[in-house]
Every structure is written in structure tokens, then in C-alpha cells.
C-alpha positions as CSV (number, residue, x, y, z in Angstrom):
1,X,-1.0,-53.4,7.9
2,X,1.9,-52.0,5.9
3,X,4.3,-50.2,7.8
4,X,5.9,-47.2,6.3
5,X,9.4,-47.2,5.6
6,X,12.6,-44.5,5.6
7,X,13.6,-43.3,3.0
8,X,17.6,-44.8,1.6
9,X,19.9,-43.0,2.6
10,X,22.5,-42.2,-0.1
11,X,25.9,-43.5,0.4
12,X,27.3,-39.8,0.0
13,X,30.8,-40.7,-0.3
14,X,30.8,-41.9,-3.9
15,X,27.9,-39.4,-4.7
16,X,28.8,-38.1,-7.7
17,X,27.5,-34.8,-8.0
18,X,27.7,-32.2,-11.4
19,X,29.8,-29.6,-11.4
20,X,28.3,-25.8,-10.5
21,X,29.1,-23.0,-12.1
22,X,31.7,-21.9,-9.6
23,X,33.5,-25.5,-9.7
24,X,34.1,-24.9,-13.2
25,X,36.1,-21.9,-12.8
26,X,40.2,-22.5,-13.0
27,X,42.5,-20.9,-10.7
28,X,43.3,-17.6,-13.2
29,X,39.3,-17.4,-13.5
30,X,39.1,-16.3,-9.7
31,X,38.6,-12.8,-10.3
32,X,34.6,-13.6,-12.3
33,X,33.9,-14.8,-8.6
34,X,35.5,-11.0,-6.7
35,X,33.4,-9.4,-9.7
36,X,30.4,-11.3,-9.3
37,X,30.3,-10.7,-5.6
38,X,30.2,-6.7,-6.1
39,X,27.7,-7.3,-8.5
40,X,24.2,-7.6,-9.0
41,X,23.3,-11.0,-7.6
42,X,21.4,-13.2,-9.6
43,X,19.6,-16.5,-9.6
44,X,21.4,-19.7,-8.7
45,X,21.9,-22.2,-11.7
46,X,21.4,-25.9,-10.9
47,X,23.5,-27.9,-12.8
48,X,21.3,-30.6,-14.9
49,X,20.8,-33.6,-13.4
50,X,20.9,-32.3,-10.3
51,X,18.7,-34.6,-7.7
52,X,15.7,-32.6,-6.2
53,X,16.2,-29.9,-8.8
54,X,12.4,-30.0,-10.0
55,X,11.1,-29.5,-6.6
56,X,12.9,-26.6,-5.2
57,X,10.8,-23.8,-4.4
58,X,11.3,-20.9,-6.4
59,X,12.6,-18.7,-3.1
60,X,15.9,-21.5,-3.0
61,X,17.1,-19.8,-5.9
62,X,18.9,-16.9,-4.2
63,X,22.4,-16.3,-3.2
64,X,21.8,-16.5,0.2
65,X,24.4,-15.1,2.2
66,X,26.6,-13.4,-0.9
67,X,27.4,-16.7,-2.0
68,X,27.9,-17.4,-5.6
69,X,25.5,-19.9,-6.5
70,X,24.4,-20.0,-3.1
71,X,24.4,-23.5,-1.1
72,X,25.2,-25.0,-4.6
73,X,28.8,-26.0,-5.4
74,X,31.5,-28.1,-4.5
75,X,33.6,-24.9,-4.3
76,X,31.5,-22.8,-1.6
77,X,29.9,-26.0,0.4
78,X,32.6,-26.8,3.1
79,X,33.9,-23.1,3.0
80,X,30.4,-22.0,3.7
81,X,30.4,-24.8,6.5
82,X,33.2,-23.7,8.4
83,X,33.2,-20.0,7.8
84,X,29.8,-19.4,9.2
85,X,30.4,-20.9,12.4
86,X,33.6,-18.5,12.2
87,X,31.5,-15.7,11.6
88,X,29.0,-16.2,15.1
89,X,32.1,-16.0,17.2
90,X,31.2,-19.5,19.0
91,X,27.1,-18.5,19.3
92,X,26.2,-21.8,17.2
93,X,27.9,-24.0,19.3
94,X,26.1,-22.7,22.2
95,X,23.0,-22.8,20.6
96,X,23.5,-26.2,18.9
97,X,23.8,-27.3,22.8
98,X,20.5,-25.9,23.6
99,X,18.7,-27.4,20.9
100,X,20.5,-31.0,22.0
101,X,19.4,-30.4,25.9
102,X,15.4,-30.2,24.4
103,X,15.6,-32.7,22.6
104,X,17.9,-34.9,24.6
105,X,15.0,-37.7,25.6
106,X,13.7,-38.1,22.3
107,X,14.4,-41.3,20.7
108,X,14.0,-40.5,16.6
109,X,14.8,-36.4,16.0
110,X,14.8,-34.9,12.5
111,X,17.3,-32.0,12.1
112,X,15.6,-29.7,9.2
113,X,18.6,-28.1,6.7
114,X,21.2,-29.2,8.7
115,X,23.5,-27.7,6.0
116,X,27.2,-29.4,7.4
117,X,25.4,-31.5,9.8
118,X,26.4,-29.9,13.3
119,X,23.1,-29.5,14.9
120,X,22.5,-33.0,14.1
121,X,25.8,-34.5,15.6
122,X,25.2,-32.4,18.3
123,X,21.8,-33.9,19.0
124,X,23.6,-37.3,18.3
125,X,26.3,-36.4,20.9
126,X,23.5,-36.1,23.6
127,X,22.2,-39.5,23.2
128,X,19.2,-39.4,21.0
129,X,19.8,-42.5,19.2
130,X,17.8,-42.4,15.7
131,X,18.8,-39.0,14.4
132,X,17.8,-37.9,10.4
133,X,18.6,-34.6,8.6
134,X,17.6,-33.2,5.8
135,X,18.6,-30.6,3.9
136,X,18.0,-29.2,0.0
137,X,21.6,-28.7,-0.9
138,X,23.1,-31.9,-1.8
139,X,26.6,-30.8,-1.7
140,X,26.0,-29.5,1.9
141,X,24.9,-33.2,2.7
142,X,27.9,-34.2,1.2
143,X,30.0,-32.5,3.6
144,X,27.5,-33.3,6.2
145,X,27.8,-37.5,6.2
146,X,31.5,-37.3,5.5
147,X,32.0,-35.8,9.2
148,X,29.4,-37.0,10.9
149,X,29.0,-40.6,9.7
150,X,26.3,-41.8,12.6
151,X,23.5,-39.8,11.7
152,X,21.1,-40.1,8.5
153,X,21.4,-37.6,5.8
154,X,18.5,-37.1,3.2
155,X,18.0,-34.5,0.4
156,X,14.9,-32.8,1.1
157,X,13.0,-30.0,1.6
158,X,10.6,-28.7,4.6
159,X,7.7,-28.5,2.8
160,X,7.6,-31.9,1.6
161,X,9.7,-34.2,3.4
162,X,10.3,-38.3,2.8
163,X,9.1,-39.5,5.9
164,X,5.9,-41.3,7.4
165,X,3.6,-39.4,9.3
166,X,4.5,-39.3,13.2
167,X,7.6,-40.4,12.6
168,X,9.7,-38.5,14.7
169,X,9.1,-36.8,18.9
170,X,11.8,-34.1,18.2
171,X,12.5,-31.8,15.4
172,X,14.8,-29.4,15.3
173,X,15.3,-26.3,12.9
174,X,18.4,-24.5,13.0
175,X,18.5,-20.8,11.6
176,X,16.2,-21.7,8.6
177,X,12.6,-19.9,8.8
178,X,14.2,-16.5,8.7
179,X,14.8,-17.8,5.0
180,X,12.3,-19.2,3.9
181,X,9.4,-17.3,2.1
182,X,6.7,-16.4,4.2
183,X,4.1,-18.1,2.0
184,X,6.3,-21.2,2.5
185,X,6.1,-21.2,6.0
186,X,3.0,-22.7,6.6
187,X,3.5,-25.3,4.6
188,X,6.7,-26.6,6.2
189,X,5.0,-26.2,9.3
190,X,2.0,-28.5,8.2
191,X,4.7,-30.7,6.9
192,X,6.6,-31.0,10.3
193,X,3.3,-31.4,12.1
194,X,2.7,-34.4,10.0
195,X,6.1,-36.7,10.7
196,X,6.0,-35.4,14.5
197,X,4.2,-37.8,16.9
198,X,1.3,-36.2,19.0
199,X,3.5,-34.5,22.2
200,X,6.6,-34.3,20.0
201,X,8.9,-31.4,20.1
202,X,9.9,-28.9,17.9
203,X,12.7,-26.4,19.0
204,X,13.5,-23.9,16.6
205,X,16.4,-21.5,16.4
206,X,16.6,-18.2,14.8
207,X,18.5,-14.8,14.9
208,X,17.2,-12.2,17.4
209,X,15.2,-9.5,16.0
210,X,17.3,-7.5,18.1
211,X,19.7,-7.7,15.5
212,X,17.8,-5.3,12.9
213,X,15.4,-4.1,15.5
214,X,18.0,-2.1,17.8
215,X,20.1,0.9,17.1
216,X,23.7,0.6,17.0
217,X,23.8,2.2,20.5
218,X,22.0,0.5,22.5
219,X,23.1,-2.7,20.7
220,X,26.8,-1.5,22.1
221,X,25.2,-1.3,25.8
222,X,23.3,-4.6,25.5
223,X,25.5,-6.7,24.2
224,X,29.0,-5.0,24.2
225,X,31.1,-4.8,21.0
226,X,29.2,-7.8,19.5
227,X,25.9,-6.2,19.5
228,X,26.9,-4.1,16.8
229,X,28.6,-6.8,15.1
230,X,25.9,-9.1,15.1
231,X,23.9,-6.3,13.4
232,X,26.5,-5.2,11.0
233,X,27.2,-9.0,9.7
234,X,22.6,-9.1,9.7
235,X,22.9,-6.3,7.5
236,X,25.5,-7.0,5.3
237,X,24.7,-11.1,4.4
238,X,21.4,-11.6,2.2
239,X,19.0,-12.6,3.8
240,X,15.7,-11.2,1.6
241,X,13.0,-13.1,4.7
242,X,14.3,-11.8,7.7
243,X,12.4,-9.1,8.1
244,X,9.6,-10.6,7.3
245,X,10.1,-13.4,9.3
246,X,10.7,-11.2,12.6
247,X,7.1,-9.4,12.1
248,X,5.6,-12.8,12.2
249,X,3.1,-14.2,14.7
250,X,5.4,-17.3,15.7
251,X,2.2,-18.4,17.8
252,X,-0.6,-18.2,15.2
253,X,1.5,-20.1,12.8
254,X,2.4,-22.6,15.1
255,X,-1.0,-22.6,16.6
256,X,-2.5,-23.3,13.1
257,X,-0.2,-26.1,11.9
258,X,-0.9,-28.0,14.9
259,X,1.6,-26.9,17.6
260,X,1.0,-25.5,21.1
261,X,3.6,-22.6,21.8
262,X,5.9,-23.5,24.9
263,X,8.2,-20.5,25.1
264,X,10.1,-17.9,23.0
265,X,13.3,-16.1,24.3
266,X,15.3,-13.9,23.0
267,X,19.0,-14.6,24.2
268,X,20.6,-11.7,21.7
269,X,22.0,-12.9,19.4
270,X,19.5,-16.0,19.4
271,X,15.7,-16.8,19.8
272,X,14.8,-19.8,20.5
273,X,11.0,-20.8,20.3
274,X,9.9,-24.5,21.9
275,X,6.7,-25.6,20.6
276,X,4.6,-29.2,21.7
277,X,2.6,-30.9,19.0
278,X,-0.7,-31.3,20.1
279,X,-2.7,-34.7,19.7
């Protein structure tokens, strides 16, 4: 019998990627990236001969998060890295912990658009010994391997990923639904349903609907000062899913790509949701 194999990892280092529109801008030229923020956004531009560039979905193509070009430039990647860990005040790192402690007795876990790679050190850190990430953005990944050299980085996409089926017993997803499209959604799920072993785990982390949900008020006696921060940065960043993805049943979609629905707390400003794939 032929047994599947990984995929090959790139050796990101001496990846050389094309230049994005952004990365071609000179110092003097700064001012077409304050004027295209307070603009109209528009659709991201992947650079020919970009890898992955003829499969990404359609819905990829935004500038999520106000960023010009999106997740695709040398010039935004490892500002985007550190400044949105900047911008949750310390919440990822808690929540990359709670992922980990899941997941800590898997043996293979895939961290799905890992962006700079932190969920999947993380998961690394707590002794899961074969961990993979993927994400779509290869100049996120780039970032990624270059600090965390001990876990597997892979371009890829949710809904069709490199891997055998039941490859992995953990996945984790780390603040990604809430932007994907919700006709997408199923199919990622079906995807990860496919590489996770029967019994596997998938832990999934996304914003709290309290976020949009709340008034500013009652935010300010939940949660103190950040509860209306948390909803002020919610509304500001663009994020065209999240709405959609906070009226969704989380355990019909789950329940129909093959997942039994453990738990789903809301720990403002996180929700975590555990599911077990079922055999």
C-alpha cells in the first residue's frame, strides 16, 4: 500500500517572493499609502507569479483589516504580525495558551492561517511534537518560519489543504472563520474533517459576538474600559464576515462536516468552540 506523504516544506529563508504593490513604493511615495487608507478600498493585487495565486478564493481578495493590499506584501507582513497582537492588549497570548492546553496530547496538530506563526509555536511550546501550519499568505509564512524554525510552514488554504486524509488528531483555527465567506465555510470544514483522524480535535478561536452584539454601556460594566475598546477596534477594522459569521449555527455546521460539538464559551473578548471528530 502506498502511504501518503507531506507535502515539502519550502525552505522560506531564500524564498524569493515578488514585490506587491506597496513594496514598490519609495520612501517620498508614503503619502499614496495615508491616501489610500481614507479611501475607498479596493481589491488586493497579487503580484504575478505569485504561488497559490490561481486558487485563492475570490473572498481573499479584500483588505482585511485596512491593510493595503491586505496580507500581501513584504511591507505590511511583519507589521501586521506584531501590531495585531499590540492591538488585543495581551488577549492572543492567553488565548494562544488555551488552544495549546486542548491540544496539548496530540501528537501531529495542524494550525490553520497561522498568519506569523504564534498559535503554532505555542502549540509547539506545549509539547505536541509534529506541528504544521498553513496559511494563504506567503509572505506571512515568511515571517512565520523565520521565528519559529521548529514547526512546518505550508501555503495553503482551508478549503483545500496538502495533506492526507486523517492526518492530524488536533487542529486548531485561530481567529479565521469570522473571515471567511459563509459559503466557504463548509467547505473548509469538510476539508478539516478529512485530514483529522476519527476522535481528533478541533479547537477554534474567534471574537465574541459580544463585541458587535452589546451596547457601549453595558460593554463598560462587563468588561470595564476594554469592553468598549474591543468593540470600537470590531467596528473600525474590516472585517465584511463577522456578522455573518456570529448568526451562524456553529453546531449544524460542525454537526454536518462531521464533528460532534464539545463546548462553546464566550470569554469576552474570545469564544472558543471545541469540537471531536466523530468516527
Amino acid at each position: 500500500m502506498m502511504i501518503a506523504r507531506d507535502p515539502s516544506e519550502p525552505d522560506w529563508a531564500s524564498v524569493q517572493l515578488p514585490d506587491a504593490w506597496p513594496d514598490r513604493l519609495r520612501l517620498y511615495q508614503w503619502w499614496k499609502l495615508v491616501r489610500h487608507a481614507l479611501g475607498r478600498r479596493r481589491e488586493v493585487e497579487i503580484p504575478a507569479g505569485l504561488p497559490l495565486a490561481d486558487r485563492l478564493p475570490a473572498y481573499m481578495l479584500q483588505e482585511f483589516h485596512n491593510l493595503p493590499n491586505g496580507n500581501f506584501s513584504k511591507r505590511f507582513a511583519k507589521g501586521y504580525i506584531t501590531g495585531f497582537d499590540v492591538s488585543m492588549l495581551g488577549e492572543m497570548h492567553k488565548a494562544r495558551t488555551q488552544i495549546a492546553t486542548y491540544l496539548e496530547h496530540c501528537v501531529s496538530v495542524l494550525d490553520v492561517g497561522t498568519a506569523g506563526g504564534r498559535t503554532a509555536a505555542t502549540i509547539k511550546r506545549h509539547g505536541v511534537p509534529d506541528v504544521w501550519a498553513i496559511d494563504p499568505s506567503p509572505y506571512l509564512l515568511q515571517q512565520a518560519a523565520l521565528r519559529h524554525p521548529d514547526v512546518h510552514f505550508v501555503q495553503a488554504t482551508a478549503e483545500r489543504t496538502p495533506f492526507a486524509a486523517a492526518r492530524f488528531d488536533g487542529i486548531a483555527v485561530c481567529f479565521v472563520f469570522h473571515e471567511v465567506a459563509p459559503d466557504q465555510v463548509p467547505q473548509c470544514l469538510a476539508e478539516l474533517r478529512r485530514i483529522c483522524k476519527p476522535g481528533g480535535l478541533l479547537v477554534m478561536c474567534e471574537p465574541s459576538p459580544q463585541q458587535l452584539d452589546l451596547g457601549w454601556r453595558k460593554l463598560l460594566r462587563v468588561a470595564g474600559w476594554r469592553g468598549p475598546y474591543f468593540k470600537l477596534l470590531a467596528e473600525l477594522v474590516h472585517e465584511p464576515f463577522v456578522r455573518a459569521w456570529h448568526r451562524t449555527n456553529v453546531k449544524q455546521l460542525l454537526d454536518d462536516a462531521g464533528f460532534e460539538l464539545r463546548s462553546d464559551e464566550d470569554h469576552f473578548p474570545m469564544r472558543f468552540i471545541y469540537a471531536r471528530a466523530r468516527a
